[in-house]
N, C-alpha and C positions, 0 to 999 in steps of 0.2 A: 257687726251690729247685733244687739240682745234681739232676739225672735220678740216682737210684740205680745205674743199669745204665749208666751213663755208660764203665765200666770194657770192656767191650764192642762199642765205639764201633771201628769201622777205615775202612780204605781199603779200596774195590775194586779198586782201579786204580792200581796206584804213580805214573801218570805224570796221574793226575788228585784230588793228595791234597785240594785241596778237595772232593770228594766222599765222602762217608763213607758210612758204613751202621751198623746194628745187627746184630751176627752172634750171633744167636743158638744156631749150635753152641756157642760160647765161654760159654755157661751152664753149659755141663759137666754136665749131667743128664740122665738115660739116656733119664726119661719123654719128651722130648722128639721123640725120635725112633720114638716108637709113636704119638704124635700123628695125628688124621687131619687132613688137609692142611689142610681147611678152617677147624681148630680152630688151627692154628701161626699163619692170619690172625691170629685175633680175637687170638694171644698175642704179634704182632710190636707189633702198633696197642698194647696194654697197655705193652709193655715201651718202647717209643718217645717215648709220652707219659705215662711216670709222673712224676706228680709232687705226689702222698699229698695229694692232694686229688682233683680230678676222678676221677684214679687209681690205687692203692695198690698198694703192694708184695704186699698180702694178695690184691687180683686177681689178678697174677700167678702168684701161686703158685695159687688158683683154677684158671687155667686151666692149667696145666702139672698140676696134680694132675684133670685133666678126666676120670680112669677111674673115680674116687670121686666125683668133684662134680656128674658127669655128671644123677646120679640124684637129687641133694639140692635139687634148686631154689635153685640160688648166685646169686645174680645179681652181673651182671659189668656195666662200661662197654664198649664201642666206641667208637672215633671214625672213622667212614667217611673214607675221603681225598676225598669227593666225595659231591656228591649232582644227581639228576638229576629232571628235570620234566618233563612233557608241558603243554599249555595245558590240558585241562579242569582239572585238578589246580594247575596253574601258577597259574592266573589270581587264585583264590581265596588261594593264597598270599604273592601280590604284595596284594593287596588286605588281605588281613591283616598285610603288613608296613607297608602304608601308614597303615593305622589305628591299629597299634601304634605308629609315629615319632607319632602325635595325640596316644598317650594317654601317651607317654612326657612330652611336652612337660608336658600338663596335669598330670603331675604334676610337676613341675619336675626333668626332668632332660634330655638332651642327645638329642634325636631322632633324631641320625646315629649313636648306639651301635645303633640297631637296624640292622642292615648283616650281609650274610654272610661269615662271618670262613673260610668253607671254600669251594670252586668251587663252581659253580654253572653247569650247562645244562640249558637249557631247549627245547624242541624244540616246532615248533607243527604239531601232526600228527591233531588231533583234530577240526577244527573243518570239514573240507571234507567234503563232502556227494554223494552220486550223484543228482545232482537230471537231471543229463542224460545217456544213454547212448545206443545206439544207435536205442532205441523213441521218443527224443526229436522234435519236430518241429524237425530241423534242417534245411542244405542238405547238410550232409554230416559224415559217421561223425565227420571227423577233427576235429571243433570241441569237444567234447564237453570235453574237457581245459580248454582255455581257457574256456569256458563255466562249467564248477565252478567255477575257480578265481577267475573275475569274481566270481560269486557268492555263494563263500566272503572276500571285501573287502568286496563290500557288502554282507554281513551284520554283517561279523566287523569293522568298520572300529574302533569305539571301544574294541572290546577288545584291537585288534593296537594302537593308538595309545597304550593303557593301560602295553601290554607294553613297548614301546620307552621308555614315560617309564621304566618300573623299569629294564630293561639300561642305560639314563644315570644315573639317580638310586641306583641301588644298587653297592655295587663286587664286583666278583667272581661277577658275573652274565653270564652269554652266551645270547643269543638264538639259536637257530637258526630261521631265518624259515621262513613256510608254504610246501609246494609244496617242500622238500626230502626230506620223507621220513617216516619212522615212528621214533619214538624210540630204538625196543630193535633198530633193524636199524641205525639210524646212530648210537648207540651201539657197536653193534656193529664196524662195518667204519670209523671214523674218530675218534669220542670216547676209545675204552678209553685206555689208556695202558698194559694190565697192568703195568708197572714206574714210577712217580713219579723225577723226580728234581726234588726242590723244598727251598729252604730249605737246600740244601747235602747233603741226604739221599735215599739209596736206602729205598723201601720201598711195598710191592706195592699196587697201586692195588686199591681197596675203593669201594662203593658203597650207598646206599641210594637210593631211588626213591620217588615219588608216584604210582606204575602198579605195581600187584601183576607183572606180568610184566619189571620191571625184571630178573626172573631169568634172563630170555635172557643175560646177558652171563658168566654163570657158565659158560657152555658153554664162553669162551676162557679160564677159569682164574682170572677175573676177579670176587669174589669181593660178591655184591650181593640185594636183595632188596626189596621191597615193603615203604614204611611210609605210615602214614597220613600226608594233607598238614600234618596239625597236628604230628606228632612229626618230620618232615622240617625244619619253621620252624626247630626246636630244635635241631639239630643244625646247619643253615644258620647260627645265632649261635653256634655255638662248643660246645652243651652233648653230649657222649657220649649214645648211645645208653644205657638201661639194659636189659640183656636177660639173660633167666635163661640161663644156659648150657647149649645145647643136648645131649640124642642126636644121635649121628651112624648113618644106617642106611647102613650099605655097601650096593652095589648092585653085585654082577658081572657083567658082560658078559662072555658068549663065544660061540662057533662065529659062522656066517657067513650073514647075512640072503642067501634067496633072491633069484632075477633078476629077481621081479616084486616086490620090498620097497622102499617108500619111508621116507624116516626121519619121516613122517607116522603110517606104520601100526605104524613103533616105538614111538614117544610114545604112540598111544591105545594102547597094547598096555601098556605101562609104567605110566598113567596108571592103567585099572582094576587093576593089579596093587598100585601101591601105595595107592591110595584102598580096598583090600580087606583090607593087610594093618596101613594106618592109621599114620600119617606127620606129622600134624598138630604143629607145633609145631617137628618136628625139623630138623637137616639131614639131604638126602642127598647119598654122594657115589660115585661111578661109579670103577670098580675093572674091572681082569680085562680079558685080551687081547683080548676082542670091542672095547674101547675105542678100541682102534688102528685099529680097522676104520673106525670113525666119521670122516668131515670133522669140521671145526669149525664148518660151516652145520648137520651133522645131530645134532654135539652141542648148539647152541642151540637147534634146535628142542627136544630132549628138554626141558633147564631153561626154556626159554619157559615149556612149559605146568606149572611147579614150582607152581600155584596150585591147579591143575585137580587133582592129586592130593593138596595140602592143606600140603607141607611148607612151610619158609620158606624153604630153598637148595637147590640141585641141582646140585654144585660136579663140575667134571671138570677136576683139576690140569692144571698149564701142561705141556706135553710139545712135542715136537718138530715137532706136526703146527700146536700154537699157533705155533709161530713161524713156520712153513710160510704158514698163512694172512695174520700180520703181515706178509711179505714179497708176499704175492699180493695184500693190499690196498694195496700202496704205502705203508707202515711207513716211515721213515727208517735207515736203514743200520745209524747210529751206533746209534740207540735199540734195534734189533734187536740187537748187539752187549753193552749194560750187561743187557737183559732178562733171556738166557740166565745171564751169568755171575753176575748178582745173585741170581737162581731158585735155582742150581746152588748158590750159596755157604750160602745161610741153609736147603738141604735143604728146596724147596717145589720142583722140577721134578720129572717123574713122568715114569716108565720104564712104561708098564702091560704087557710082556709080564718085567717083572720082579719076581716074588714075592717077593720079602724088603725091599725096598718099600712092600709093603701094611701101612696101618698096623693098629692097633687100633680095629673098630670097636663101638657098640652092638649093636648086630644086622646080620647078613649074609642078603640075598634076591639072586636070582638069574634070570638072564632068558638064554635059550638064543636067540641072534638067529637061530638057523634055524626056532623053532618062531613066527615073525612070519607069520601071515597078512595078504591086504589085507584093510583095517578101513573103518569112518566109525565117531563115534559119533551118540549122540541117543539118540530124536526130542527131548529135552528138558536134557540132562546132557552134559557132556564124558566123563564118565569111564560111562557106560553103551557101551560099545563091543560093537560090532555086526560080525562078518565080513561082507565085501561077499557072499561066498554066501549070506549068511542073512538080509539086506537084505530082502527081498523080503517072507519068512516074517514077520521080524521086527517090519516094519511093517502087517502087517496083523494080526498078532496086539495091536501097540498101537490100532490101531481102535476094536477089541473089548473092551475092557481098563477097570477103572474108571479113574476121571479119576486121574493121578497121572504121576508120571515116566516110565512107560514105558505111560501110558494117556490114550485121549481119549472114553469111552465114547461112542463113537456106535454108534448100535443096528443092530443085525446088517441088519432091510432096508434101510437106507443104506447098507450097505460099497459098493455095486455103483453109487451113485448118479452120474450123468453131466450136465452143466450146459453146454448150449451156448450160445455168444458168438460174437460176431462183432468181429473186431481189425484195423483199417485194411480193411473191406471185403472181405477174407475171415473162411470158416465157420472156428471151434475147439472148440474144446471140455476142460473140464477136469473132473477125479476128485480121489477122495482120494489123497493121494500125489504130486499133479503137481507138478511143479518150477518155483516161478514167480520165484524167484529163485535165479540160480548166480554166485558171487562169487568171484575166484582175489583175495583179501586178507589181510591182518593180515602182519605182523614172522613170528610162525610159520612161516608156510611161503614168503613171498617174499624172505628170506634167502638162502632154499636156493638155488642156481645148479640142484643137479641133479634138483628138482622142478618149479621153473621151463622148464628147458629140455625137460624128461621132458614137462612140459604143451603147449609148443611143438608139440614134434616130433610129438606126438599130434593137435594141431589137424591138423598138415601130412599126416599122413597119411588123420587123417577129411577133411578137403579134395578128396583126390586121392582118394578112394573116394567121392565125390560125396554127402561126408554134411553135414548143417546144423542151425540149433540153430532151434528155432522164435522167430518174430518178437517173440511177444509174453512168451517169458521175460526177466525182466531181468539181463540179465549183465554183467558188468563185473570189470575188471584194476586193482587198486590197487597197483603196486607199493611195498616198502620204502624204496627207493631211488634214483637215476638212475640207479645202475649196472645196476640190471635192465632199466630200458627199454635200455641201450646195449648191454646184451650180446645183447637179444634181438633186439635189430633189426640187430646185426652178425652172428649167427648164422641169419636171414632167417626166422625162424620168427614175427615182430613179425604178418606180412601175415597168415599164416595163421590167428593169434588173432583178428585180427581182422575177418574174414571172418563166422568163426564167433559174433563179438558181443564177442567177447575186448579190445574195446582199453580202451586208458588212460583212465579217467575220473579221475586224482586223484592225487597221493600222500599219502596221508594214510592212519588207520585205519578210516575208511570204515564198510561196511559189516558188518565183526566189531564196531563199539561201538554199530551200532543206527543206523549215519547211511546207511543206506541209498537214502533218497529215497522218493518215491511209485512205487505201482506203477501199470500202467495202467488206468483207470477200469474200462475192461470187464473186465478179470481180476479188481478189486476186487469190484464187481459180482457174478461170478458167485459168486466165494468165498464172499460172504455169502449171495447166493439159495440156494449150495444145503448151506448150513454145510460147510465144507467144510475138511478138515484136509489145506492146501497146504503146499508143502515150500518150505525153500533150503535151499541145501548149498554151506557157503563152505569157504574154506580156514584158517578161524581156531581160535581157541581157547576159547571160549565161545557156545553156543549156549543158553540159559536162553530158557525161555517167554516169551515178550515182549520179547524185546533186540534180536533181529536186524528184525523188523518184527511190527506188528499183526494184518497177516492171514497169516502162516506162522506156522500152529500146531505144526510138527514141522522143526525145524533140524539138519542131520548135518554136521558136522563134517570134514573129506576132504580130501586130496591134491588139488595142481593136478588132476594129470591125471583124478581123479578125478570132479572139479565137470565138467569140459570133457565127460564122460560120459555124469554123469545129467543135464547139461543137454540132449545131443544126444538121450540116449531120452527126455527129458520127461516121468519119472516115475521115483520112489525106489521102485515096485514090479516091481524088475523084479530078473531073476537071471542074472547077466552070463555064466554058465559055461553054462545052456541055453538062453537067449534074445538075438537080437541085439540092438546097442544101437541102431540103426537099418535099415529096407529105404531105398537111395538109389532116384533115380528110374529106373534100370531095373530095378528089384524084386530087387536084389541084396540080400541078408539080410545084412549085416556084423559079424560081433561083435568085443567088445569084445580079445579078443586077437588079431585081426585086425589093429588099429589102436596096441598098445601096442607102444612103444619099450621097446625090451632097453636093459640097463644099460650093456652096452658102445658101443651109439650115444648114450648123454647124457654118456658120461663124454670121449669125443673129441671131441664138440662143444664139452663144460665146457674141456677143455684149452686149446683152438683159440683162444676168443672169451672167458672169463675172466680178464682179463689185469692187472696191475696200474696200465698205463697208463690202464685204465678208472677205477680208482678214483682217481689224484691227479686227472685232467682234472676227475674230478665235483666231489672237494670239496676241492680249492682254491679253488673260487669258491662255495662252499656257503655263505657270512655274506655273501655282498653280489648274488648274481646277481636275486636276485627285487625288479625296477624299481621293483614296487609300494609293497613293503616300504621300501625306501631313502627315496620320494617321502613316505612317511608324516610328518604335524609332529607332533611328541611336548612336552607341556609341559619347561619345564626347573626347575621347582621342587622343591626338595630334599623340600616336604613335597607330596602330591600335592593340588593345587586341585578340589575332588569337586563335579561338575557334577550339580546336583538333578534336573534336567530328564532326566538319561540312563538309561536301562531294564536297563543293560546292566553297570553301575560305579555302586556303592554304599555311601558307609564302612558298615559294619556295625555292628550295635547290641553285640556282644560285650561290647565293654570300659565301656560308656556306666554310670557310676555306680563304676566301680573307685574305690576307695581304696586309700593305702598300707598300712592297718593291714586284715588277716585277720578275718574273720565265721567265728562259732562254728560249729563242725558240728551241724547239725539233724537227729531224725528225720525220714521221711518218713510225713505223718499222713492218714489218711483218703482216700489215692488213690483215685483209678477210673482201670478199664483203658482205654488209649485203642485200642486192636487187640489181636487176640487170634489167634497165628497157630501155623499148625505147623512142619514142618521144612523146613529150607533154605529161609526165608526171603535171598534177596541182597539185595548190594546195589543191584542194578538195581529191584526191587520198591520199596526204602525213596527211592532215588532217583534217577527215571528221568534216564536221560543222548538220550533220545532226543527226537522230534516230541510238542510240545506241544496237546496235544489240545482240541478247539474250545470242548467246554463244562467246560473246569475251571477251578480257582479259579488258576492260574496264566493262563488266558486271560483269564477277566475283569478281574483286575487290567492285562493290558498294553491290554485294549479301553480303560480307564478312561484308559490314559494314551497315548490314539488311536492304537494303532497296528490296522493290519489284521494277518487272521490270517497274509496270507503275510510278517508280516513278524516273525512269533513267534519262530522261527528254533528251538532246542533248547534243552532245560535243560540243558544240558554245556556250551552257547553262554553262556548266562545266570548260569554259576557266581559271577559278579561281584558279582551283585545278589540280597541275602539276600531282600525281597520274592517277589521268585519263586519262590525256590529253597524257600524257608520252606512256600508254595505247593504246588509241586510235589514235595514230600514225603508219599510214600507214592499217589504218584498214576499209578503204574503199572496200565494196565488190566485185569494179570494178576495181579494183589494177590488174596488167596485169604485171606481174613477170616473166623474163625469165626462172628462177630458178624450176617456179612450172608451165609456158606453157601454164596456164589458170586462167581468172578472180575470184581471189582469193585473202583476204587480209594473206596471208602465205610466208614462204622462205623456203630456203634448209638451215638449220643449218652444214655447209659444214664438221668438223671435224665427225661428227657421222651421216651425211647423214639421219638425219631426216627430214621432214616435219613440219612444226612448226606455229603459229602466229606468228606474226612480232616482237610482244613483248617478245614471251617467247624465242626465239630465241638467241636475242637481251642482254637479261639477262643471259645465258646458255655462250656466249660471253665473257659477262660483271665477270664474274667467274671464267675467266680464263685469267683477264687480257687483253685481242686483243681486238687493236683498231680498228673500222669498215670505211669501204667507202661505197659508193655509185656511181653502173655507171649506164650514164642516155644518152641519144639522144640528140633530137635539144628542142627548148624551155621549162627544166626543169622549175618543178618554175611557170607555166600558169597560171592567174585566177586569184582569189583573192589575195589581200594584206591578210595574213595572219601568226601572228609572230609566231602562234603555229608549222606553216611547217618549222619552224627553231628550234623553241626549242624544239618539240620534240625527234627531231633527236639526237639531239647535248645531251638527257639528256638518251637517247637510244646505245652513246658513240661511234655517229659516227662522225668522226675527218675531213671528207673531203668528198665533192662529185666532180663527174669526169664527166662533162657533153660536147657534142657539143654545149649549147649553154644555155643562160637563162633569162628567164624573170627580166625584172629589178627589181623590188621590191624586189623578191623573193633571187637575190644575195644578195642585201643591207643587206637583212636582215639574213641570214648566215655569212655575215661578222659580223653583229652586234650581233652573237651569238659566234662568236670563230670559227665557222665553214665553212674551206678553201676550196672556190669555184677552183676548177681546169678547167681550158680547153682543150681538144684535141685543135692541132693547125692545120690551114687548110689542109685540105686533110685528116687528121684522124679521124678516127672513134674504135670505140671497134671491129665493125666487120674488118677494114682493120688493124688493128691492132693484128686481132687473136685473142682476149681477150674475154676468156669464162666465167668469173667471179669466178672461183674456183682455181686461181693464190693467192699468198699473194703479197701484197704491199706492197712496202717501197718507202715514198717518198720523198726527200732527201731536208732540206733547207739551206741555206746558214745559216751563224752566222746572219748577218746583208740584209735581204731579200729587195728589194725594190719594187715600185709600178708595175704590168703588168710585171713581171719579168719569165723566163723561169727557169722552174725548172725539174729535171730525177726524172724518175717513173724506179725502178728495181723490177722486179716479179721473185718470186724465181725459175721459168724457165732459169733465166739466161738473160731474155730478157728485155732490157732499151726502153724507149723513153724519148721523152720531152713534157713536157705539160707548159701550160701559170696559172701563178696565179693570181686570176683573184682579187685581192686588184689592184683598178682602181687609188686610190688617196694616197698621204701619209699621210694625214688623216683615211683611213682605213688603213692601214700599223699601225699604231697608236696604233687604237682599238686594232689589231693583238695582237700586244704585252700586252696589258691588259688582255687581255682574250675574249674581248665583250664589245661593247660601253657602257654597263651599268658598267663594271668594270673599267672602266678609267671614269667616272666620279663620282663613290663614294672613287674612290684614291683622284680625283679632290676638292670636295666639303670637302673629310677631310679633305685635307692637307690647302685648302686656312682659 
């Protein structure tokens, strides 16, 4: 069918009339132009691809009427111009399009429809490890790089070998190989395209993601966000997003961050403000003359952490400073050239010291960037932000504290407790508080040129004040990109990190996704002789109890230059404005403003050695320089040949039993709870992406299938393979169970009132038939985009979770596993409700269920309530009935 809006079709360029566009001023409707920028996206994508099926004329009008829709729960399509991958995420998603070509065959239809009909990059940034740093036993600092990255091959071999068959076997897939960088920073500085020109058509490049911080790329205007791996598949074959049509919460930026302000201490400053004033669901979008102030490094930090304070975008329109940057990363001329004038034409480029401009938004908050102190946050939350003056107070008041996010109760005669070790033959000694891991990592902050260099110039001047980091903390430099290593080591500040323990162990995301490495036996040691709540303090975006490592109980969040700090004083009890941050060896007391770099020396440096030549030199060769990668033999069969023998690459049991004809929808009869938890459960609890621990039921199964434990490797490594994964579900050792009262990955096996693993429980369950639930608190679901905290559950045969409340990703993605998110409805709770978890369920559906519909929970107490279902769209309704969005579209792709 002819596109409706066809009549609004033009030229941008008279002298290039095959290029066309969609100019949607020539809609002639006023609403239009009060649109917040973010919302003119979602109505370019509508009006582009209408065509009264996927998308209607009635979306359109939807979104153009967004000042009344806003609030009604509309649900509208998308079609991202792109979508993007990391490999933990990735892997699982090649493996489920492999098993989908199976199951299509089996039912007799054409295996090659399964294929992504939209781009596709994929980036492998997840999988390299801090196994060696400088506490290593090497011959020298500088091997360390090379060493991970050996390491990370031969761990990672069958699953980069996996990856290469799909970039062959699938079309419109791109690999970006390991050892190039971090997803959301080379996204950043080489993927974006903000402006499309494809298929003859101008129109603004959009994105969705399989990494909840896919939102970094919003900072260049570029309009993206965090979906689960299963509703990314869907979109990768052609099918729209269905998404209710957001709030928009305007965000004003003004006045002028002080001299000691990083765009770190903005984001944690922004992050508790809007997780306080509650975000969840919406977009936000950044307004107001402080905007101008901002780089495009310091606006993507802000939408980096878009997850840490809950929304799902954190959009900062294209303006002059975005094209500023596309030319400073080696952008092409010409493309710079259609970006501007296409922006300009369809009223999506932004003036922010121009108020009439501003469009119409849901609600307006506001942030003064002069009233930015330096921040971290923690010991346990991103969004729990802490002034670096208060640091000190702060964490000894969490000592004290019951056990909870801002508590480790350990009892008042411990606070003072002191544990000596001995570390390559010298005395040490550690406290509560010491810093045993400092990490400058994650897309977040090594983006940034002028955090990075600001960390620099701080090593260079703690150097020359004869100050040092102790031997036995583990530190380490991941940068996002090669361009960081080139700018730093042409701006000469490379030596000086690394002096101080600072050098390159990786490019990957390292030690912000929990791939940190071991730490050294005798620091382990004492951690545990003397229980002891040890610190890191990286430069990411997520520090949750358990992620970063098993024996730091208290993780902060911080600025380069800030890790490079509290690594040198060797403890997060300290207060930088009365105490120094170290005496060197002539007993000189040095503090810490002593050693900080003014804004005006990182901004000359930033000018000097930030150059664009840096950026083509890196990725130009970015798809073929890594030897390894290229040396790789990758099958070449269309359908993948699944090697039984391998631990690592597995078809999945998903589809096994599919038919073409749909199973009636069933109650849920006679449940028992399989966990019983409180709030902010994440997704790193449900499942863990880190070190596979010796005695769990994910270890036993790889002992069974002879491997030793150093060759266990990660569940983030192992996403391939559902056995494990299945396994390592809920097998986090900070998993906090009502059942069992204490930080433990275990439950109550309720009929025989054992103690159990999660898994074996699970299976003991699974043997007798009963379907399991799950009750949870307020933001189940927190953290990452991760589809495995859906399928594991769902393959562990649990039918429903019962939560007050949940992360968005994390539902989509239950839905798109079959597995029915419930809601207590306001005012209830499990505790006001009486509900101890050793009731059985049965929860009751209609024949014909509909969207957001109210449905009885009876527990064989005798006792009812009502809970909400929380399928938001009749498009998940849809899925429902399929079993899983992957199973109504290989009915889809058979039958067409």
């Amino acid at each position: 069918m002819t596109n409706p809006f066809a009549h609004i079709v033009e030229d941008l360029d008279p002298s290039h009339p095959e290029h066309k566009f969609y100019n949607l001023s020539k809609l002639g409707d006023p609403r239009y132009e009060r649109l917040p920028f973010s919302i003119r996206v979602l109505l370019e994508s509508a009006v582009r691809n209408c065509d009264e099926f996927l998308v209607k004329q009635t979306d359109v009008e939807s979104i153009l009427n967004w000042k009344q829709t806003q609030s009604q729960s509309v649900e509208v399509p998308f079609r991202p111009a792109r979508v993007i991958l990391q490999d933990f995420t990735g892997v699982p998603a090649v493996v489920d399009f492999a098993a989908m070509r199976d199951a299509v065959k089996k039912l007799g239809g054409d295996p090659e429809r399964i294929n992504p009909v939209c781009p596709a990059d994929l980036v492998i940034d997840h999988s390299i490890q801090v196994d060696f740093n400088r506490n290593s036993n090497s011959t020298s600092r500088s091997d360390s790089l090379q060493k991970n990255q050996d390491l990370e091959f031969d761990r990672n071999r069958e699953r980069f070998e996996f990856l290469k068959w799909g970039s062959n076997a699938f079309k419109n897939m791109r690999i970006i190989p390991p050892g190039s960088g971090i997803v959301h920073q080379v996204n950043l500085e080489y993927l974006a395209r903000v402006v499309f020109l494809q298929d003859g058509f101008y129109y603004p490049d959009s994105l969705v993601g399989t990494d909840s911080h896919t939102t970094m790329i919003d900072g260049l205007g570029v309009l993206g966000w965090g979906v689960g791996g299963i509703e990314a598949e869907a979109v990768m074959l052609g099918q729209p997003i269905s998404m209710v049509l957001p709030e928009v919460i305007g965000y004003r930026l003004f006045g002028s961050p002080n001299k000691l302000i990083t765009s770190t201490d903005i984001v944690l400053t922004v992050t508790k403000h809007l997780r306080q004033v509650g975000v969840v669901g919406k977009f936000v979008e950044f307004f107001g003359p402080g905007v101008g102030q901002l780089s495009i490094a310091d606006r993507a930090t802000i939408a980096n952490m878009c997850p840490e304070y809950g929304a799902t975008a954190a959009f900062f329109p294209v303006d002059n400073v975005s094209v500023q940057y596309l030319e400073q990363t080696g952008r092409d001329a010409e493309k710079l050239a259609y970006i501007s004038s296409y922006l300009k034409a369809v009223g999506m480029f932004r003036d922010y010291n121009n108020e009439s401009q501003d469009p119409e938004f849901t609600q307006v908050f506001e942030l003064d960037l002069s009233s930015v102190v330096p921040c971290c946050s923690g010991p346990k939350r991103p969004q729990d932000r802490v002034a670096v003056s208060d640091m000190k107070t702060d964490f000894e008041s969490c000592l004290g504290a019951k056990q909870g996010f801002k508590g480790f109760q350990v009892a008042a005669e411990s606070h003072e407790a002191v544990v000596p070790f001995q570390f390559k033959d010298k005395d040490y000694s550690l406290s509560h508080g010491s810093v045993v891991i400092a990490a400058i990592t994650s897309c977040t902050n090594t983006s940034n040129p002028s955090v990075m260099l600001g960390a620099g110039l701080l090593a260079k001047k703690a150097i020359e004040c004869g100050l040092s980091v102790k031997p036995y903390i583990k530190t380490s430099l991941s940068p996002g990109s090669g361009v960081v290593t080139y700018y730093l080591k042409e701006s000469g500040v490379m030596d000086y990190l690394s002096q101080l323990g600072f050098e390159v162990v990786g490019y990957g995301c390292m030690t912000c996704i929990g791939n940190s490495g071991p730490l050294p036996e005798p620091v382990v040691e004492a951690i545990t002789q003397g229980d002891l709540v040890a610190a890191g303090i990286l430069s990411g975006n997520r520090n949750f109890e358990g992620r970063v490592h098993p024996n730091t109980r208290a993780n902060y969040l911080a600025s380069p230059p800030l890790v490079i700090a509290y690594a040198i004083a060797g403890t997060v009890r300290i207060d930088f404005d009365k105490e120094p941050v170290a005496v060197n060896k002539e007993g000189k007391e040095v503090f810490l403003r002593d050693i900080w770099p003014s804004r005006q020396e990182i901004q000359a440096v930033e000018r000097e050695f930030v150059i664009p030549s840096m950026f083509k030199e890196v990725y130009e060769k970015i798809e073929k320089v890594n030897e390894r990668w290229n040396a790789l033999d990758a099958p070449s069969d269309k359908l993948y040949p699944w090697d039984p023998r391998s631990t690592y690459i597995k078809s999945p049991p998903f589809f096994h039993g599919l038919t073409k004809e749909l199973a009636s929808i069933k109650s849920i009869t006679d449940a028992h709870v399989l966990l019983n938890f409180g709030d902010s459960v994440t997704t790193d609890h449900i499942s863990p992406a880190g070190n596979i621990a010796r005695t769990s039921p994910a270890a036993r199964y790889l002992t069974t299938r002879g491997l030793n434990p150093r060759d266990f490797n990660s569940y983030g490594s192992r996403r391939g393979n559902d056995a494990v994964m299945a396994r390592g579900t809920f097998a986090n050792i900070r998993l906090f169970n009502k059942f069992v009262n204490k930080q433990a990955p275990r439950t109550l096996h309720i009929p025989s009132g054992e103690m159990l693993d999660v898994f074996d429980a699970a299976e003991k369950y699974k043997e007798t038939g009963t379907p399991l639930l799950i009750l949870a608190g307020k933001e189940y679901g927190s953290g990452s985009s991760r589809d495995w905290a859906a399928k594991g559950p769902f393959l562990l045969g649990v039918k429903a979770v019962l939560a007050e409340s949940y992360e968005r990703i994390h539902r989509s993605n239950l839905v798109g596993m079959g597995v029915i998110p419930l809601e207590y409805l306001p005012g209830d709770t499990a505790d006001s409700l009486g509900l101890t978890g050793k009731e059985r369920y049965t929860v009751v559906f209609p024949e014909k269920p509909t969207p957001r519909m109210t449905v009885t929970v009876k527990l064989d107490t005798g006792k009812t309530f009502q809970v909400l279902m929380r399928f938001d769209t009749d498009v998940e309704m849809t899925y429902f009935h399929h079993g899983g969005i992957l199973n109504y579209m290989i009915r889809k792709m058979s039958a067409d």
